[in-house]
N, C-alpha and C positions, 0 to 999 in steps of 0.2 A: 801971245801964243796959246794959252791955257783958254781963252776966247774960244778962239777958232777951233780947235779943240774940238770943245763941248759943243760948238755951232753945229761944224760937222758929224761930230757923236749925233746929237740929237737931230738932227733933219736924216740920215740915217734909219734911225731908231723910227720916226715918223713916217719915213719911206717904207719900210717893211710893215709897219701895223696896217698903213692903209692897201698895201700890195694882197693883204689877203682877206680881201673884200668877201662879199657874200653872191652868190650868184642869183639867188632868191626874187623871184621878181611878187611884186603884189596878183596876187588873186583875189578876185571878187565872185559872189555868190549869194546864193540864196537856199534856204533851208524850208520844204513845204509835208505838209502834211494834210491827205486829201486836198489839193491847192489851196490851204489857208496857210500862212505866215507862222513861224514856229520862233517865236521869240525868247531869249536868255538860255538858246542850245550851244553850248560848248562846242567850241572845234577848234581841236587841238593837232599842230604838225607835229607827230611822233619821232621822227626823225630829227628837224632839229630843237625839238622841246621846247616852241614857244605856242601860247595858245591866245585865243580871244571868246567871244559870246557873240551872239547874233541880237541887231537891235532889234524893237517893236514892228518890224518890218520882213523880220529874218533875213536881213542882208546881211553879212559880213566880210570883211578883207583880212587876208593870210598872205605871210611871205612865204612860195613855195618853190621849189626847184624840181626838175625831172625826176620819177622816181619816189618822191617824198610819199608819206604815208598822211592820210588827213583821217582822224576819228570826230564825227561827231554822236558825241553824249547828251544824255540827258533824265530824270528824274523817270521822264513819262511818256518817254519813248525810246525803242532798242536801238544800241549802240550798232554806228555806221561806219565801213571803214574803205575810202576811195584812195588809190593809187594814183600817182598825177600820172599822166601821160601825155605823149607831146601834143595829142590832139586837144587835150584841155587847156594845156597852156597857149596853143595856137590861138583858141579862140578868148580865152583869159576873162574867162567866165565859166561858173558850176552852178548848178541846179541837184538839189539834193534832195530825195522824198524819203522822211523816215515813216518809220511804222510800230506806231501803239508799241507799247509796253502794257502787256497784259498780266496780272497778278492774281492764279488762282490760290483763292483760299483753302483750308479745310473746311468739311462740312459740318455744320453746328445743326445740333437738332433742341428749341428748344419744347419745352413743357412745363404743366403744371405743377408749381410743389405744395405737397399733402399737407 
C-alpha cells in the first residue's frame, strides 16, 4: 500500500512539474554591423534571464516568447534592445544592425620639456 502511495505521490508530483512548461519557442538570428558578421555579441532575454553569444558568423538561437525583451551587448558596440512581436515570431527569424560604440577622449596637448 505504501508502494502505491508514493507511485501515485510521485507521478503526481511529475505531472505538475512538467504541466508548467515553457512556452518559449527557439529564435534564430543574426547580428550585423555595416553587413559584416559581429561575432561573441551578447544577447541576452531580459525577461527570462537566460542568455547566449553569437558565433564567428553572428548567428545565434534564443528561447523567446511574446513580449520578451532581447538586449544585445557588447564591448564595441552600443547596446541593443528589441521587443519580440508576433511578427518576429511568425517569421522566427531576426536580423539585428548594431552601431559603433564610440569613446571620446579628453584632449591631451603634448610639448616639449625644458
Amino acid at each position: 500500500m505504501k508502494f502505491k502511495l508514493l507511485f501515485i505521490l510521485s507521478l503526481f508530483c511529475i505531472a505538475i512539474a512538467t504541466s508548467q512548461g515553457d512556452e518559449r519557442i527557439i529564435l534564430r538570428g543574426k547580428v550585423l554591423y555595416r553587413n559584416v558578421n559581429v561575432p561573441n555579441e551578447n544577447v541576452i532575454n531580459s525577461t527570462s534571464q537566460r542568455a547566449t553569444i553569437t558565433n564567428d558568423n553572428g548567428e545565434f538561437s534564443i528561447r523567446v516568447k511574446l513580449d520578451d525583451e532581447i538586449v544585445f551587448t557588447s564591448i564595441n558596440y552600443q547596446i541593443e534592445v528589441v521587443k519580440i512581436t508576433q511578427q518576429i515570431l511568425d517569421n522566427n527569424r531576426l536580423v539585428v544592425e548594431v552601431n559603433e560604440k564610440v569613446t571620446q577622449l579628453d584632449e591631451v596637448v603634448v610639448s616639449p620639456e625644458n
